[in-house]
C-alpha positions in Angstrom: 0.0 0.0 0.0 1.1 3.8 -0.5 2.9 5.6 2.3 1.0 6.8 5.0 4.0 8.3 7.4 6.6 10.7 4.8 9.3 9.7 7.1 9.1 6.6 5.7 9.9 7.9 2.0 12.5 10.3 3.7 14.1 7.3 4.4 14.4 5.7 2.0 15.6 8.3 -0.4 18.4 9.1 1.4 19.3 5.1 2.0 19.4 4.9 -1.6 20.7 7.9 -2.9 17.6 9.6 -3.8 17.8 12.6 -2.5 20.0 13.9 0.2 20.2 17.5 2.1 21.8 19.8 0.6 25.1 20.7 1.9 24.9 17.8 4.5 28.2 18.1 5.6 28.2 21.7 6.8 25.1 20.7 8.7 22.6 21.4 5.7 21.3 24.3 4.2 17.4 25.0 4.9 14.9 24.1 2.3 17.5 23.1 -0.1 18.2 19.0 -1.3 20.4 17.5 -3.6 18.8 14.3 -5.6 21.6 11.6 -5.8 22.2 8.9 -8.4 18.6 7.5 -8.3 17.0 10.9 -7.4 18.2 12.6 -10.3 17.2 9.9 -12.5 13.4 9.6 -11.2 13.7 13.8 -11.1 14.6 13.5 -15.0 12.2 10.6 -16.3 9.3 12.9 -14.6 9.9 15.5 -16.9 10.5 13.6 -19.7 7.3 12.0 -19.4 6.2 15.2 -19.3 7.6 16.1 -22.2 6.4 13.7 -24.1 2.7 14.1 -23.2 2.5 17.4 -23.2 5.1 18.0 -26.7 6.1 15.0 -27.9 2.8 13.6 -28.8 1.0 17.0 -29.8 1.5 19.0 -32.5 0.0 21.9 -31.2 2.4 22.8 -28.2 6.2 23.8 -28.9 9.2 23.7 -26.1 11.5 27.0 -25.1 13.9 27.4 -22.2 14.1 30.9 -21.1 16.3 32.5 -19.2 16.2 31.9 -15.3 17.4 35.8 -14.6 15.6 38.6 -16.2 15.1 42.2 -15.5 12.9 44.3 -13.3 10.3 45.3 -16.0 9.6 41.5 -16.2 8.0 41.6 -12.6 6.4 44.7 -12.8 4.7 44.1 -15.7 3.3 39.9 -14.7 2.3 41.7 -11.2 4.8 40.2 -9.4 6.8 42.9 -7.9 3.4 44.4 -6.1 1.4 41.4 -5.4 4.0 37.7 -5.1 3.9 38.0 -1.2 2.8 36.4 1.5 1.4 37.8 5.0 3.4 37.3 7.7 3.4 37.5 11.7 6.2 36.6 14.1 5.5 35.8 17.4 6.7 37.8 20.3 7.5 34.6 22.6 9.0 32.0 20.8 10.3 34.0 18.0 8.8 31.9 15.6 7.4 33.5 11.9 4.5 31.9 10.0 2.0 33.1 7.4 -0.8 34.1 8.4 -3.0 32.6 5.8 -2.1 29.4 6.9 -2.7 29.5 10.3 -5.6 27.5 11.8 -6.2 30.3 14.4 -4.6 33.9 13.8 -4.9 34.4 17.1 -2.7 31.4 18.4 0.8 30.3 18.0 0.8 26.9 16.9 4.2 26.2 18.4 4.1 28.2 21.8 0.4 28.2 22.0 0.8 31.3 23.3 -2.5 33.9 22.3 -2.4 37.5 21.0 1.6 37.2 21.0 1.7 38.1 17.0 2.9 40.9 15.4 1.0 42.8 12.9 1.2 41.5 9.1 3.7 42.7 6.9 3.4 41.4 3.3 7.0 39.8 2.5 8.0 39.1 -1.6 8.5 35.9 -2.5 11.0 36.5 -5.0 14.6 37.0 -5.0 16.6 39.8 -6.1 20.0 40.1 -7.3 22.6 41.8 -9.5 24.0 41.9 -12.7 27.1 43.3 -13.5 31.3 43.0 -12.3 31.1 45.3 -9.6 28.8 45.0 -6.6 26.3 47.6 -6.3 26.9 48.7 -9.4 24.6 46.6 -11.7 21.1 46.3 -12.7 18.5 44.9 -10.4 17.7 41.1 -11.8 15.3 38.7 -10.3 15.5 35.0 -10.1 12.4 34.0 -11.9 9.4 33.1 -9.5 7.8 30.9 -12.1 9.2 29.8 -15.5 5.1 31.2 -17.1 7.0 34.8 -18.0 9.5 33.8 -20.6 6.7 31.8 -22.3 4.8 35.0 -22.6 7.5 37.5 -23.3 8.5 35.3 -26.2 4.8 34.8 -27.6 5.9 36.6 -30.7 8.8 35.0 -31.2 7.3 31.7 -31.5 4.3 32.7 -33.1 6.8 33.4 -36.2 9.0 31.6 -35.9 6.6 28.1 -35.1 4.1 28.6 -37.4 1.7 27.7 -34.9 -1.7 29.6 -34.6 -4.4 29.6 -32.0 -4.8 27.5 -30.0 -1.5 26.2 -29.7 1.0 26.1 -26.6 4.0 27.1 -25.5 6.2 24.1 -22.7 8.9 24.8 -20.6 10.5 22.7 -17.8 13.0 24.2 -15.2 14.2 25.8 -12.1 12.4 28.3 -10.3 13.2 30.3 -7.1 10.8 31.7 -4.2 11.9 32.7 -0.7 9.5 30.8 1.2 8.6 31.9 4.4 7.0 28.7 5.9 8.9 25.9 3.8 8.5 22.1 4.8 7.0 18.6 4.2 10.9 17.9 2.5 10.6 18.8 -1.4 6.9 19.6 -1.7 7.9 22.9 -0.6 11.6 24.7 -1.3 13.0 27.6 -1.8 14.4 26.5 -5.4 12.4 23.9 -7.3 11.5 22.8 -10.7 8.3 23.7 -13.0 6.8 22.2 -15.7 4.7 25.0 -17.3 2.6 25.3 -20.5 0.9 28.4 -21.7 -1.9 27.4 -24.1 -3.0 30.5 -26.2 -6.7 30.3 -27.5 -9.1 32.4 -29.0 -11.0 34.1 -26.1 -14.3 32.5 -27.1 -12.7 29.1 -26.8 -11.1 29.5 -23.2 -13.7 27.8 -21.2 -13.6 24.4 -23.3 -10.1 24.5 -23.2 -9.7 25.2 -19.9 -12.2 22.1 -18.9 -9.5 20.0 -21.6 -6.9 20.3 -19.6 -8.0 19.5 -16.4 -9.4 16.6 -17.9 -5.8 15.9 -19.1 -3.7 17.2 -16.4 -6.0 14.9 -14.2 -5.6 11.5 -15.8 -1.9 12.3 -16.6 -1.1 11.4 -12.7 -3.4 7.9 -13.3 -1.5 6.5 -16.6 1.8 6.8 -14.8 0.4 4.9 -11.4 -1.2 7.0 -9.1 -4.6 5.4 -8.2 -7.3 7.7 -8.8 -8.3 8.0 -5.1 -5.3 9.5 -3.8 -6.2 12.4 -6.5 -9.1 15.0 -6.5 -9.2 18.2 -8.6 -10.6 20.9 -6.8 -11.6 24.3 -8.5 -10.5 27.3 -6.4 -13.2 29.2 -4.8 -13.8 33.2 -5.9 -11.4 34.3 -2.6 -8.3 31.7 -3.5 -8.0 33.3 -7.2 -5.0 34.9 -8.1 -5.2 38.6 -9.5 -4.7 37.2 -13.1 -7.3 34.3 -12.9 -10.6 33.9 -14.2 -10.7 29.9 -13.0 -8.4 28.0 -11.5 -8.4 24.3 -10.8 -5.7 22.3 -8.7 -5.5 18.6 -9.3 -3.7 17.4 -5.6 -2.5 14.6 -4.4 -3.0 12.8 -0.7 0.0 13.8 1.1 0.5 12.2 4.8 -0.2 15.4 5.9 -4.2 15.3 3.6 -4.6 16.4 0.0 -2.3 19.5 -1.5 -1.3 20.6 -5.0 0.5 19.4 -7.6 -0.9 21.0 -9.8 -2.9 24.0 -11.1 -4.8 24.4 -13.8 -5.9 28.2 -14.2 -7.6 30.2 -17.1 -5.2 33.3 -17.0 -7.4 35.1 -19.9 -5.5 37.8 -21.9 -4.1 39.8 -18.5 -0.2 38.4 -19.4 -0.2 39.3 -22.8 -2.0 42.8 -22.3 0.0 43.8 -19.4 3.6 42.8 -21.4 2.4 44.7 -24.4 1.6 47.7 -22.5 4.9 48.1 -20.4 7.0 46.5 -23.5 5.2 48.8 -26.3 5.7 45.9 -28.3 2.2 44.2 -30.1 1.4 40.8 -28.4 -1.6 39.6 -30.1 -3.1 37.5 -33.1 -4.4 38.3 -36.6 -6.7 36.0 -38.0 -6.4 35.5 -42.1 -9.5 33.3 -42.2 -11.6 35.6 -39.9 -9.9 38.7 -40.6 -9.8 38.9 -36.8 -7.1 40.6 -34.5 -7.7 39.5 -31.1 -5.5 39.2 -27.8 -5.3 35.7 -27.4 -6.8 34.3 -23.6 -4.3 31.6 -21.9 -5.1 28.3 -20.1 -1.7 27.3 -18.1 -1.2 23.8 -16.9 1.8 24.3 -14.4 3.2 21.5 -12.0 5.7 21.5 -9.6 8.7 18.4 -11.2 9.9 18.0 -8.0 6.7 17.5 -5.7 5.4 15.5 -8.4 8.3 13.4 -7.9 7.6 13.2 -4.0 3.9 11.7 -5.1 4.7 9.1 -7.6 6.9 8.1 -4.8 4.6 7.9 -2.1 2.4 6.5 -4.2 4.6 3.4 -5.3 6.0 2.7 -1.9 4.7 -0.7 -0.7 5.5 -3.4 1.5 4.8 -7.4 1.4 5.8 -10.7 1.7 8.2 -13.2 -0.4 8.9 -16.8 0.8 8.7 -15.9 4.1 10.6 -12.3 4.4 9.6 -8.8 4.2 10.0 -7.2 1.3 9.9 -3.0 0.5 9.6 -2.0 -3.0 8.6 1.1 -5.4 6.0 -0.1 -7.9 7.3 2.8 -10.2 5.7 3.2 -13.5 8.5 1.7 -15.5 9.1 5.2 -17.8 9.5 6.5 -14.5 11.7 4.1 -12.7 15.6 5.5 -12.7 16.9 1.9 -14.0 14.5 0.0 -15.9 16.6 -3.0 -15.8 19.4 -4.6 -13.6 21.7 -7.0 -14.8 22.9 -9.5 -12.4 25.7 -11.9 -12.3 25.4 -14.6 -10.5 28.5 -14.6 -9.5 31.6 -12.6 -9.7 34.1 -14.6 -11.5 36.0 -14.1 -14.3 34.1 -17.4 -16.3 30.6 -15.4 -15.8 31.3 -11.5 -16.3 32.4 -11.2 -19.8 28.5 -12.4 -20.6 27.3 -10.3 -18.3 29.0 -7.2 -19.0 28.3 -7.8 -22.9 24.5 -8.1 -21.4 24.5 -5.0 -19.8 26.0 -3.1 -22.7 23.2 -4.9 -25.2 20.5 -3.4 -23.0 22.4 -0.2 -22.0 21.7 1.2 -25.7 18.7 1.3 -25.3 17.5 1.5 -21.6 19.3 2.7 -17.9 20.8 -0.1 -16.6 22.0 -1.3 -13.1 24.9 -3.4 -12.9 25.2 -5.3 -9.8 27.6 -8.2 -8.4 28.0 -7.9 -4.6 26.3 -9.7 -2.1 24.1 -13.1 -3.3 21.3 -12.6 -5.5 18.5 -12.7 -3.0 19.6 -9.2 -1.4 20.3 -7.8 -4.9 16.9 -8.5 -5.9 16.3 -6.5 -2.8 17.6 -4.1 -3.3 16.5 -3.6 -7.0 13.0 -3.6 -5.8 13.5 -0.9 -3.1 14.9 1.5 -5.9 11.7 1.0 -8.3 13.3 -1.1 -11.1 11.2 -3.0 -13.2 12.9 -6.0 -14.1 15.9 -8.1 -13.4 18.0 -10.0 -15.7 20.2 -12.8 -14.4 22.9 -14.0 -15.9 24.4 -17.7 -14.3 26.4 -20.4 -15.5 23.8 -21.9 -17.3 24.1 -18.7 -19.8 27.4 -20.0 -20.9 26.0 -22.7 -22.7 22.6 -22.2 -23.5 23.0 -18.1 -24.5 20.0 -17.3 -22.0 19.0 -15.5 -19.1 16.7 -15.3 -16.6 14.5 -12.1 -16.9 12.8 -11.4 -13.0 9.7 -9.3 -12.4 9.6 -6.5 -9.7 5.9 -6.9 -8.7 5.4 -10.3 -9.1 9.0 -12.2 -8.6 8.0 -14.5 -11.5 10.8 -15.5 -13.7 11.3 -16.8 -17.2 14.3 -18.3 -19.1 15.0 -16.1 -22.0 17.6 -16.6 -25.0 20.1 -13.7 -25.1 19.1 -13.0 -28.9 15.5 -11.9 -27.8 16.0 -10.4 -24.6 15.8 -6.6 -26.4 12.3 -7.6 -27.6 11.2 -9.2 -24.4 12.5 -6.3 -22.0 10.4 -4.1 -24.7 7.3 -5.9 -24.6 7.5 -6.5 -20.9 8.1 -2.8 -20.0 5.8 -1.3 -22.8 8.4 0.5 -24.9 
């Protein structure tokens, strides 16, 4: 069954190598992890699956990667240098500072429990600001980019001519993004730097509605084809008081946490304030003439955008189980295999010189065309073990038997079955096994 208790993902990540603190040996740096060898391949396979939903197999959305840094005018003109903060209190006998929209009584500390000891509310920015240029205090002001949905919109022209594409189409981009929490927790659900995976879909303003219902729809059973049961997920639309200044409609699709349901991600009809409000501080023309319509409009926006890395945190809490095999506990991640960081293992039986050749020209057979785990220590029961505790799919053992008859034995995660399998159709059985 999925976790229930996050400590017990914690745990395992940093066992593994999924994800460690950052700067561990200094004592850690707040609100900041590193993903290891696994982490970083889980972190990656989420957004390629992303990717390939959302891109790949469309041919009405295109992919950029702007710029993390940009200027002032950026943030002034999206909103976010008057309205990206949060309220927040301090309390006068414990010191503590929390926002106040997310306390469950504004008039009680909830870690003194201490009443009427809060400060007034002082609305802090979220975003961070730096410098650009060789000498310090000299430069420009330049802002780490709150959300990646700006470079999407401040190269709408650009892609309109340069794509071909016409209304509706979309513009994806994956990558980091920076907010100076005030309040962050639950491990990498909440950080101070994080990854997005944004798409800005730009629609004739008649059309925004259906759209919008599309991709919740889409967004929604996204999470379900790559393994999260449908139970753990509910989409909720936001109510008139949680809308953002630019929204119209918002929907979050979230996940159930250990700590109850939260987002991952949020599905908001943005209408034409991001292209209007760039156009207008730019001076530059952001909108869409129609040749078949003889139309010029200001196209509305429907933006899908999900946080990579607290996605990650739910396909694993969702995978982690525990059961039984011949007798002995067993913990495993039932990891949708295009998101499992190896999809296969190859395993020697043993570690002598007769045996590894084969295996090692196994492994590279399989290695062009899938991540693969090579593994000869301990015996084969705890390698199996451990293969299931890291998410991969399938196992392929090589013995002494494979010197002879040129065949392997292929092991499932989720069931333990095994078959024999001749070396020369071991590509096409690891395809048809795995889907791909």
């Amino acid at each position: 069954m999925p976790a229930t208790d996050l400590e017990q993902i914690v745990s395992l990540c940093k066992r593994r190598g999924f994800v460690f603190q950052s700067a561990d040996i200094y004592g850690g740096f707040r609100s900041t992890y590193d993903y290891g060898p696994l982490g970083s391949l889980l972190l990656r396979n989420v957004k390629e699956a992303w990717v390939r939903s959302m891109v790949q197999q469309r041919d009405d959305v295109v992919l950029i990667d702007a710029a993390i840094l940009s200027p002032p005018q950026v943030w002034q003109a999206s909103g976010h240098l008057a309205n990206f903060s949060d309220p927040l209190v301090d309390c006068t006998e414990c010191k503590q500072r929390f926002r106040l929209d997310k306390l469950d009584d504004p008039d009680v500390c909830p870690n003194c429990k201490s009443t009427g000891s809060f400060t007034e509310a002082r609305e802090f920015n979220l975003m961070f600001k730096t410098q650009a240029g060789p000498v310090e205090g000299t430069g420009a002001d330049a802002y780490l980019r709150p959300e990646t949905a700006q470079g999407m919109f401040t190269n709408f022209s650009n892609v309109l001519q340069t794509s071909r594409k016409k209304p509706p189409f979309g513009i994806a981009q994956v990558g980091k993004s920076f907010r100076n929490e005030i309040t962050p927790q639950n491990w990498i659900f909440r950080t101070r730097e994080f990854e997005q995976m944004e798409m800005e879909f730009f629609v004739p303003p008649a059309e925004s509605a259906h759209w919008y219902e599309y991709w919740c729809n889409e967004r929604f059973n996204w999470y379900v084809e790559l393994g999260i049961p449908a139970e753990m997920l509910q989409l909720r639309p936001h109510g008139a008081d949680e809308l953002s200044h630019y929204s119209i409609g918002t929907s979050d699709v979230e996940f159930l946490f250990p700590w109850g349901f939260d987002e991952l991600e949020g599905i908001a009809q943005r209408s034409d304030y991001d292209l209007k409000q760039h156009a207008e501080h730019s001076g530059e023309k952001l909108d869409y003439f129609d040749p078949q319509t003889n139309e010029r409009y200001v196209p509305f926006v429907v933006e899908p955008a999900a946080g990579a890395t607290r996605t990650m945190a739910a396909f694993l809490l969702a995978a982690y189980d525990e059961d039984e095999v011949n007798g002995e506990a067993r913990t495993l991640l039932r990891l949708h295999p295009r998101l499992a960081p190896y999809k296969v293992a190859v395993l020697p039986l043993s570690k002598k010189d007769t045996l590894t050749p084969l295996a090692h020209e196994v492994r590279n057979l399989l290695a062009e065309r899938y991540m693969v785990d090579y593994d000869e220590t301990q015996n084969i029961g705890k390698r199996y073990r451990r293969q299931d505790e890291i998410g991969t799919p399938l196992a392929v053992t090589v013995d002494f038997d494979s010197l002879d008859d040129q065949a392997v034995t292929v092991r499932d995660r989720d069931t333990t079955e095994q078959v024999r399998v001749p070396i020369a159709d071991l590509v096409a059985t690891i395809e048809d096994r795995l889907g791909f």
